[in-house]
C-alpha positions as CSV (number, residue, x, y, z in Angstrom):
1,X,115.0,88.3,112.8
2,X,112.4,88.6,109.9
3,X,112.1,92.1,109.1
4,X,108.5,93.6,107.8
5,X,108.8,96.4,105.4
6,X,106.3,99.1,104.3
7,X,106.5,100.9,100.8
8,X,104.6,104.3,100.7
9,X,105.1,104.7,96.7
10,X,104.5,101.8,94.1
11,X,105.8,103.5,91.1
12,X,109.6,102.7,89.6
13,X,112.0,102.7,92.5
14,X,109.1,100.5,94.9
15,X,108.4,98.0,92.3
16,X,112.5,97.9,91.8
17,X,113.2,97.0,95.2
18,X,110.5,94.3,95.2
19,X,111.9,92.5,92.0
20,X,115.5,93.0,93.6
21,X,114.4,91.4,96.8
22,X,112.4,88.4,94.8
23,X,115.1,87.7,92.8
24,X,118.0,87.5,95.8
25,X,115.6,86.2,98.6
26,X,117.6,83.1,99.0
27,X,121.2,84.8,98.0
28,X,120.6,87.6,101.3
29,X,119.2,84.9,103.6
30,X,122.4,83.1,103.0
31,X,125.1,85.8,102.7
32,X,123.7,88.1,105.2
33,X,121.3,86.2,107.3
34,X,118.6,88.5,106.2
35,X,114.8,87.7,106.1
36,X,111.8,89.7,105.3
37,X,107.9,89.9,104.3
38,X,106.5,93.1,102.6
39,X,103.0,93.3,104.2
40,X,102.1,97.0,103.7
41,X,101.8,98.8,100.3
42,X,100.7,102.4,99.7
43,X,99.7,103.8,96.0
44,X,97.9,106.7,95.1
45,X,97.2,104.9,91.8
46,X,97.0,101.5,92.5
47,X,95.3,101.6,96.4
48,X,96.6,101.0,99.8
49,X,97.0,96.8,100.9
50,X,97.7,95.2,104.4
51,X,98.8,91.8,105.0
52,X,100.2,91.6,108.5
53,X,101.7,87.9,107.3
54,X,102.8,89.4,103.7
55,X,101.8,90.4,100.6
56,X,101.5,88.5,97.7
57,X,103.5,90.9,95.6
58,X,104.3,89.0,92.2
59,X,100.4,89.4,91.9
60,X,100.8,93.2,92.8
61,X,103.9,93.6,90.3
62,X,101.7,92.2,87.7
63,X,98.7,94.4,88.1
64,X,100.9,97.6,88.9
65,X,102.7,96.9,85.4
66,X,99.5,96.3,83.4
67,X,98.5,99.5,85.1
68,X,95.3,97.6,86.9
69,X,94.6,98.5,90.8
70,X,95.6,96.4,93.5
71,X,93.0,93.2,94.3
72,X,93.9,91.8,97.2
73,X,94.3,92.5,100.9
74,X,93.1,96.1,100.5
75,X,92.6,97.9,103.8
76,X,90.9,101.7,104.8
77,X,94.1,103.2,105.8
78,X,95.3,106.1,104.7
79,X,98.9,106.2,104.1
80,X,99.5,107.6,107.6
81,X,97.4,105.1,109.3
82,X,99.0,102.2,107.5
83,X,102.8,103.5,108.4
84,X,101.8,104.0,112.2
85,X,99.0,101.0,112.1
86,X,101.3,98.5,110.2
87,X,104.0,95.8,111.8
88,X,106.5,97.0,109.8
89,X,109.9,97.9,111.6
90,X,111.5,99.6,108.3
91,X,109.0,102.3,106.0
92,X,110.3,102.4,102.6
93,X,109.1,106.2,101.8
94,X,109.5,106.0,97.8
95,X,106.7,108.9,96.4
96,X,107.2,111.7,94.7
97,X,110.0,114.4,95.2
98,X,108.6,117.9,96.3
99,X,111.6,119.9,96.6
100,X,109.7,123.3,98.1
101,X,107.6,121.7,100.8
102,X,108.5,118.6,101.0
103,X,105.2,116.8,101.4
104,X,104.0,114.3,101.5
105,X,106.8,112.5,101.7
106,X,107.9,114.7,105.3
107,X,104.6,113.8,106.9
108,X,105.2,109.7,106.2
109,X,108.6,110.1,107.3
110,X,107.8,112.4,110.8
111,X,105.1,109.6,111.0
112,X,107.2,106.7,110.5
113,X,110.0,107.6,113.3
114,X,107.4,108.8,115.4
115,X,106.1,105.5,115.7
116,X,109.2,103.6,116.2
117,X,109.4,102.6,112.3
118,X,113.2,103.1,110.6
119,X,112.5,105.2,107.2
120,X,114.5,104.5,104.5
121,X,113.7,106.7,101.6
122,X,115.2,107.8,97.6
123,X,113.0,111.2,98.4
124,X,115.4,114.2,98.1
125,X,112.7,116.7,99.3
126,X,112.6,115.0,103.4
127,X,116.5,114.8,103.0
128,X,116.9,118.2,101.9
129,X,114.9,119.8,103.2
130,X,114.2,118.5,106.8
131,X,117.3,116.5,107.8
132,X,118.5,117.6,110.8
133,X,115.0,117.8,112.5
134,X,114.1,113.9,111.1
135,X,117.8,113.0,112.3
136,X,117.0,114.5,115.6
137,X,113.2,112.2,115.6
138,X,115.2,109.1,114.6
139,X,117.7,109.3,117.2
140,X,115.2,109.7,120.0
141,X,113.1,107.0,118.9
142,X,116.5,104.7,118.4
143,X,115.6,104.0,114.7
144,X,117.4,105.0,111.4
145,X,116.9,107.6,108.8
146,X,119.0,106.3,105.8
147,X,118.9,108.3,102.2
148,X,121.5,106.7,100.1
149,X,118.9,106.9,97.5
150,X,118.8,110.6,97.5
151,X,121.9,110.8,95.7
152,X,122.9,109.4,92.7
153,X,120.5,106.5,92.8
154,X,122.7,103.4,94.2
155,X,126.2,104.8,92.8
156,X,127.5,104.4,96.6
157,X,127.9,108.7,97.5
158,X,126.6,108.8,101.1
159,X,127.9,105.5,101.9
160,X,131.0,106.0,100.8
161,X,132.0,109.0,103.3
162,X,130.4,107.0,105.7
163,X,132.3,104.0,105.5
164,X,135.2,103.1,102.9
165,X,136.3,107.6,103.0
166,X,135.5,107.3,107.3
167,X,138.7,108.9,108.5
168,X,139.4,111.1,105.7
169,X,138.7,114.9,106.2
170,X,136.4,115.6,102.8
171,X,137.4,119.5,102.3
172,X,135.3,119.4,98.8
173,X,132.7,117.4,96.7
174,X,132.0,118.5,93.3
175,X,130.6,116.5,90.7
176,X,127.5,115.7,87.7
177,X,124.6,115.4,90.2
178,X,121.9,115.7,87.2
179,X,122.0,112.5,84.4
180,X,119.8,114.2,82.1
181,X,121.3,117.7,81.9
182,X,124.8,115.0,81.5
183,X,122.9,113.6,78.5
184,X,122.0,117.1,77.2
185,X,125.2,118.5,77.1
186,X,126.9,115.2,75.4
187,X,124.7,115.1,72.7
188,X,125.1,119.2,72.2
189,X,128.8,118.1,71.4
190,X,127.5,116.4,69.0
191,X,126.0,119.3,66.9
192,X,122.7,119.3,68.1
193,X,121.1,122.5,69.8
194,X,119.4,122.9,72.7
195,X,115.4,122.7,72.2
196,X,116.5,119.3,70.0
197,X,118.4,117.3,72.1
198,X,115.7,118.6,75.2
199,X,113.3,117.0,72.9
200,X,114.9,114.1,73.0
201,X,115.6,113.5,76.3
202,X,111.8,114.5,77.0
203,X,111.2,111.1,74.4
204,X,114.0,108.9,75.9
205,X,112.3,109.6,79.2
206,X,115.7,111.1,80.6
207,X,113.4,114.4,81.0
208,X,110.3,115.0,82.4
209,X,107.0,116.6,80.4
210,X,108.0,119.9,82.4
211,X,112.1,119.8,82.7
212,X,112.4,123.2,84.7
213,X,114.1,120.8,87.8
214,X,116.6,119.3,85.8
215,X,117.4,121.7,83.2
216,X,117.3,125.1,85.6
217,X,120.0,122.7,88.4
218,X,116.9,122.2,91.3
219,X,117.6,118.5,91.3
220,X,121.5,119.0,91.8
221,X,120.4,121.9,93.9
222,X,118.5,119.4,96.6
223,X,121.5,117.3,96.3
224,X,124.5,119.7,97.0
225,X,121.9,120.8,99.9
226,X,121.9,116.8,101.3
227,X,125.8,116.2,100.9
228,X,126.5,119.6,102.4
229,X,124.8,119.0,105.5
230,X,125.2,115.2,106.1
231,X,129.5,115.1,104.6
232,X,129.9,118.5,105.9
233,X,127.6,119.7,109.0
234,X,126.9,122.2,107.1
235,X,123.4,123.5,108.5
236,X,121.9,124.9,105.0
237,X,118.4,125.5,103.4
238,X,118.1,124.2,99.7
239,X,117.8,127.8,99.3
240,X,121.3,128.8,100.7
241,X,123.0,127.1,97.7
242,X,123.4,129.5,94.5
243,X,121.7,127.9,91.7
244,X,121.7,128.2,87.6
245,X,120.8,125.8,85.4
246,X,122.2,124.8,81.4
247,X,119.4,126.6,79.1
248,X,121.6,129.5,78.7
249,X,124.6,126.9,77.1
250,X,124.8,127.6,73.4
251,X,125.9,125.7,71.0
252,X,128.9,128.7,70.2
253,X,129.7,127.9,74.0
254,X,129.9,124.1,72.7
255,X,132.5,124.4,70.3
256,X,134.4,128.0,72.5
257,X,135.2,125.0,75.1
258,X,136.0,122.6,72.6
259,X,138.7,125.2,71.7
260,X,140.4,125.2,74.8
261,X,140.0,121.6,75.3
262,X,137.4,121.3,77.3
263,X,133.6,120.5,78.0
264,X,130.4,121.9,80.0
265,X,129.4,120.2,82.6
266,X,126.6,120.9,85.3
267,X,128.6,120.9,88.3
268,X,127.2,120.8,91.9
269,X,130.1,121.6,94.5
270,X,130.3,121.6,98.8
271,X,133.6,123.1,99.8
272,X,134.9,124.0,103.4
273,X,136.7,127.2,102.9
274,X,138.0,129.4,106.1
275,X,135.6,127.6,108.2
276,X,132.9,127.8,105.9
277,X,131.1,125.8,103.5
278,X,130.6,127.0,99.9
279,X,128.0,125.6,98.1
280,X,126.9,125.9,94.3
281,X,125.3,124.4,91.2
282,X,126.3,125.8,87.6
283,X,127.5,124.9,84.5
284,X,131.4,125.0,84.4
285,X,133.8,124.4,81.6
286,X,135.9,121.3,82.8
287,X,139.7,120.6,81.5
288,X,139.3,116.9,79.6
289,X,142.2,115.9,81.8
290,X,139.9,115.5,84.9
291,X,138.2,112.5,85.2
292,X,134.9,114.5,85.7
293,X,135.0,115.5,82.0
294,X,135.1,111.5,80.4
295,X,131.5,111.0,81.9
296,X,129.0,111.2,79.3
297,X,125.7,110.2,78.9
298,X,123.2,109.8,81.7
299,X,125.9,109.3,84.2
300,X,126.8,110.8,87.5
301,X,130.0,111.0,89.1
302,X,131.7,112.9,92.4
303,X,135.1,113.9,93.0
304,X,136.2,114.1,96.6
305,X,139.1,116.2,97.9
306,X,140.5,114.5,101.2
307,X,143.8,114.6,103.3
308,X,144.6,111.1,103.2
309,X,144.0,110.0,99.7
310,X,143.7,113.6,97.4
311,X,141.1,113.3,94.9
312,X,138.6,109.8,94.9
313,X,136.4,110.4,91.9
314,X,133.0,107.7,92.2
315,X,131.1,106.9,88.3
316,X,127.7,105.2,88.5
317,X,124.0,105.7,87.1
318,X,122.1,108.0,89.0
319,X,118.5,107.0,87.8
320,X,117.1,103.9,87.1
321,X,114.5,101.4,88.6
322,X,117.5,98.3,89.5
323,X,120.0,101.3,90.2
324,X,117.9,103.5,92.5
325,X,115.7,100.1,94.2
326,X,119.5,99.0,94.7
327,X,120.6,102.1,97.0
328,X,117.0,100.9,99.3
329,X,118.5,97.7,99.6
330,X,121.7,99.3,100.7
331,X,120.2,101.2,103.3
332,X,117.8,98.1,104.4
333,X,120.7,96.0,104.6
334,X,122.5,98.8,106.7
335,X,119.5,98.4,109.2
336,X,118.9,94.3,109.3
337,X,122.7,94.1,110.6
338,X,123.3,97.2,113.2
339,X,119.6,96.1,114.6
340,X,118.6,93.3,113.0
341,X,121.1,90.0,114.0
């Protein structure tokens, strides 16, 4: 089976998953039997195409890096229309996070299922905010709504419980959910304050223009809220999980941890305690013997508590256009061999 995929969002993770899929086109055909075209594309920016026999999309990589609109196959669809209007069997839902409504992402997504379409998708606001209700489309329209992305870019989190940790009982998850807070606090080690290294992490691109959802925990926040539902059953609203940020770290609260051996870290944590599950994100002071407190830089890692094996701790990048394209390809992959052989 040749699969058709859509991609609602052109910007670093879509154009990451194209180049992956260009680059091992002939290595997944002949490893995993897997085929596909791209013939629908939807960009605010760079303008909506439709090619029911494919796109031509090193032409679209090209213009979309020199920052020109799209030239070719350009249809009249909105994004909604091209999702339900499209022959694509698998919606790659890569826009913009929006982690207090949701949209628009949550309207492509509904759209997607509704019409038959699998959604794969590295957009935390769907995931965390609407899971169980897009599950619960999915499974009556007997298609897939996959979100590896959603969490730590392709570092394998969701996955992982789902497959190598299946058969453990996961009593807690707590990790670095956040790579640029990571970043901040590393360098602060280092001597720097604050409203410097923020600075720099705004220059290095780490941070965006406005940081509030990195530096104040809303992007861990979204994420505790995802693994706490989908590892745990846990039934939350983003706004159910207790949330505080690093701006109040000094650097006196540096070099206090320091003396006791340790280090700050933003730590997001899920834990089933007396049949409840505890969810938080805040900055905690972490021993340097756990293996959480070695990751520096923009790196993410998770430690998970289970019955069989005690504690599995997971390091990866959890950003990046290769790393986070990666986890679609995951999730695409996931689809082409429980539907598509």
């Amino acid at each position: 089976m040749k699969h058709t995929i859509g991609l609602i969002g052109f910007g670093t993770v879509g154009r990451g998953i194209c180049e992956i899929l260009l680059d091992k086109k002939n290595y997944l055909k002949e490893k995993y039997g897997f085929e596909f075209v791209i013939t629908a594309v939807a960009d605010f920016a760079f303008g909506n195409v439709y090619n029911p026999d494919g796109l031509d999309i090193p032409l679209m990589l090209k213009q979309a890096n020199e920052k020109q609109k799209f030239t070719k196959d350009l249809t009249d669809y909105d994004n909604i229309k091209l999702i339900k209007n499209s022959n694509c069997d698998i919606i790659c839902e890569l826009t913009y996070t929006d982690l207090t409504s949701g949209g628009p992402a949550i309207d492509h997504v509904r759209a997607a299922l509704e019409s038959g379409k699998h959604i794969v998708t590295s957009n935390k606001g769907p995931a965390a905010l609407f899971y169980p209700e897009m599950k619960k489309i999915a499974d009556q329209n007997n298609v897939k709504f996959l979100i590896e992305g959603t969490v730590c870019a392709g570092t394998p989190v969701i996955n992982l419980t789902d497959g190598p940790l299946a058969g453990c009982d996961i009593s807690k998850i707590r990790g670095i959910l956040n790579g640029t807070t990571n970043y901040m606090l590393s360098e602060m080690e280092k001597g720097m304050a604050y409203e410097e290294v923020l600075k720099i992490a705004q220059e290095l691109g780490y941070a965006e223009a406005d940081p509030t959802g990195d530096v104040e925990g809303h992007d861990a926040r979204g994420k505790v809220t995802i693994l706490a539902n989908i590892v745990m059953g846990a039934g939350i609203k983003i706004t159910d999980v207790p949330c505080r940020g690093i701006t109040k770290i000094t650097s006196e609260d540096i070099e206090n941890a320091k003396a006791q051996n340790k280090r700050w870290k933003l730590i997001g944590s899920v834990e089933k305690k007396d049949g409840k599950v505890i969810t938080s994100v805040s900055p905690e002071m972490i021993d340097y013997s756990h293996p959480l407190a070695g990751v520096m830089g923009a790196t993410n890692a998770l430690t998970f508590t289970t019955d069989l094996l005690g504690d599995v701790t997971i390091v990866g990048p959890g950003a990046g256009k290769i790393e986070t394209g990666f986890s679609i390809l995951t999730d695409i992959l996931s689809i082409h061999r429980t539907n598509g052989k």
